[in-house]
PASEBA-1860 file (N, C-alpha, C; in nm, 3 decimals):
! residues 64
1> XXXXXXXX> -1.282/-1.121/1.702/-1.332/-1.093/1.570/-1.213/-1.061/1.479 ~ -1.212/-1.139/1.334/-1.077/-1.092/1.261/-1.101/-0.970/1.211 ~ -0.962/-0.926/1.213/-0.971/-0.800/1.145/-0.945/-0.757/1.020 ~ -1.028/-0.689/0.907/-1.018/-0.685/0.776/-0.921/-0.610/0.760 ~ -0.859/-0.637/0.661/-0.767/-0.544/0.575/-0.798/-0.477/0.414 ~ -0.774/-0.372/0.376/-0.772/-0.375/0.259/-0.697/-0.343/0.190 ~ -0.708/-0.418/0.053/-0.556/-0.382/-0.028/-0.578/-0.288/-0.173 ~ -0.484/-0.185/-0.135/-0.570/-0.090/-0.306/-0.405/-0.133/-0.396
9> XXXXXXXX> -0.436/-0.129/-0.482/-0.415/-0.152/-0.589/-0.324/-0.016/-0.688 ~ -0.240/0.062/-0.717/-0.233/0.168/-0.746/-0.141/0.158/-0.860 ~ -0.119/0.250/-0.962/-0.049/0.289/-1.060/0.102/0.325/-0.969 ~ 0.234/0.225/-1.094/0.318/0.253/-0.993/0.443/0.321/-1.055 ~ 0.372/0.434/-1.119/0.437/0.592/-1.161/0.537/0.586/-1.032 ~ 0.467/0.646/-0.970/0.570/0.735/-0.869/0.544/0.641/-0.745 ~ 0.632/0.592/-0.699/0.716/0.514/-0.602/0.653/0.556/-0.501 ~ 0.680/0.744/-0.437/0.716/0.773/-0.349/0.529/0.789/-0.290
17> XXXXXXXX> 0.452/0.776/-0.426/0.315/0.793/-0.373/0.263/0.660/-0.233 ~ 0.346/0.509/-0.308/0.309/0.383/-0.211/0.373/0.410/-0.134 ~ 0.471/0.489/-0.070/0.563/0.481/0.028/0.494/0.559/0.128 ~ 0.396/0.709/0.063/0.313/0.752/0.158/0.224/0.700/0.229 ~ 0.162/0.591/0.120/0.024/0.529/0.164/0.076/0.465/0.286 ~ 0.204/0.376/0.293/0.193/0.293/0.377/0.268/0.388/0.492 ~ 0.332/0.486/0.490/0.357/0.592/0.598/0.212/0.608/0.699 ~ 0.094/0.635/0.643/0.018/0.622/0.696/-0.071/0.575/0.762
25> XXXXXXXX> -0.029/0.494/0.727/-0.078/0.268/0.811/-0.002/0.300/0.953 ~ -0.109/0.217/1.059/-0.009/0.197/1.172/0.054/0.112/1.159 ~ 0.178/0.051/1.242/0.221/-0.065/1.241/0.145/-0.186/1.226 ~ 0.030/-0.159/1.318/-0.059/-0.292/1.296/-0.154/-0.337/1.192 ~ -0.172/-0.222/1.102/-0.234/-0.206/0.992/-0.101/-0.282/0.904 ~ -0.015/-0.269/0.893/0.080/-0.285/0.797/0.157/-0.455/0.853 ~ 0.154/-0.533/0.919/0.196/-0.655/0.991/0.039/-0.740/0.959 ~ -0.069/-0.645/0.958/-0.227/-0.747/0.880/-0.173/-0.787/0.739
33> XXXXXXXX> -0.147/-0.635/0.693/-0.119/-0.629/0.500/-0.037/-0.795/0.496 ~ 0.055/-0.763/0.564/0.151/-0.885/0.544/0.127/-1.028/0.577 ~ 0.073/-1.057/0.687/-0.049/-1.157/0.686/-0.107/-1.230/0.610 ~ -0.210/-1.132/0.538/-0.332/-1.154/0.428/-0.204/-1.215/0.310 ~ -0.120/-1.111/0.299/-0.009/-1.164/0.184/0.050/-1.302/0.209 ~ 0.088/-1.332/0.341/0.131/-1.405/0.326/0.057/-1.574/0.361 ~ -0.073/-1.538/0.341/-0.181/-1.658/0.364/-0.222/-1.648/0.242 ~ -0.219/-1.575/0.167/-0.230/-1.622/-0.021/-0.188/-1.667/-0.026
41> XXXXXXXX> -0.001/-1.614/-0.059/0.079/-1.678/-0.114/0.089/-1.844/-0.092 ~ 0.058/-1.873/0.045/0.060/-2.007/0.087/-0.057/-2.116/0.012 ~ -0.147/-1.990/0.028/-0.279/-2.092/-0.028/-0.252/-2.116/-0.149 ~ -0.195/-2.026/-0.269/-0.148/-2.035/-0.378/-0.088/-2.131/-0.399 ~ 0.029/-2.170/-0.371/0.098/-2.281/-0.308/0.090/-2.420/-0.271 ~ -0.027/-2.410/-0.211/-0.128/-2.554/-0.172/-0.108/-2.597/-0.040 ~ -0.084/-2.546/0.037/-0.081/-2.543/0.159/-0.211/-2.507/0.263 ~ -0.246/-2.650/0.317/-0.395/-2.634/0.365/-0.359/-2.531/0.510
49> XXXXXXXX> -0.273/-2.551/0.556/-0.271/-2.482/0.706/-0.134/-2.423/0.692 ~ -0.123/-2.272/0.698/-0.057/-2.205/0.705/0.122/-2.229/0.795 ~ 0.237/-2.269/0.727/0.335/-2.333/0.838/0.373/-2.183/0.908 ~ 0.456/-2.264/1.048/0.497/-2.166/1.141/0.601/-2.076/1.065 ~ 0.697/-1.977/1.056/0.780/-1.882/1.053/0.890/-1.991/1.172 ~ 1.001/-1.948/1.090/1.152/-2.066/1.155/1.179/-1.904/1.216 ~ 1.217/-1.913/1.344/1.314/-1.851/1.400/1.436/-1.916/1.389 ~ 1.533/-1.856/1.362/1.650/-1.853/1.351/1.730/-1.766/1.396
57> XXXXXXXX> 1.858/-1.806/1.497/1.954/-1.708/1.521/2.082/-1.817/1.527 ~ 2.147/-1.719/1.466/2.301/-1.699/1.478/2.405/-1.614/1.520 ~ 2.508/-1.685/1.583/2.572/-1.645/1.668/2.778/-1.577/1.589 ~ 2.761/-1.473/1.526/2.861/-1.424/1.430/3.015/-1.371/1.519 ~ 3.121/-1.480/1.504/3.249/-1.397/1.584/3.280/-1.264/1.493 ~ 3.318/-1.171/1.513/3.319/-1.034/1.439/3.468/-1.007/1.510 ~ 3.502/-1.098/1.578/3.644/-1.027/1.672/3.787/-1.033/1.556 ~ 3.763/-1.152/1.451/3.834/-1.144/1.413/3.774/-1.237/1.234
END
């Protein structure tokens, strides 16, 4: 069963008020938020099926 999220909306006076809200999210509450966000944005977009996320790594010499 999916799981709902919801998104409030808030006056953004004071910063440190959204920083609480989402202090109080579990991790998994807060990785949905981002989700839902980021299946708008796509749909917005025009994108019928959501694309994968590129993993990417690189490999940095730092020795010199």
């Amino acid at each position: 069963m999916p799981r709902r999220v919801t998104l409030v909306v808030k006056d953004r006076e004071d910063p440190r008020e959204e920083s609480r809200y989402w202090a109080k999210k579990t991790p998994a509450e807060r990785v949905d938020a981002v989700s839902v966000l980021r299946r708008r944005c796509f749909a917005v977009m025009g994108y019928k099926k959501l694309p994968r996320l590129r993993r990417t790594l690189r490999v940095i010499d730092r020795r010199g």
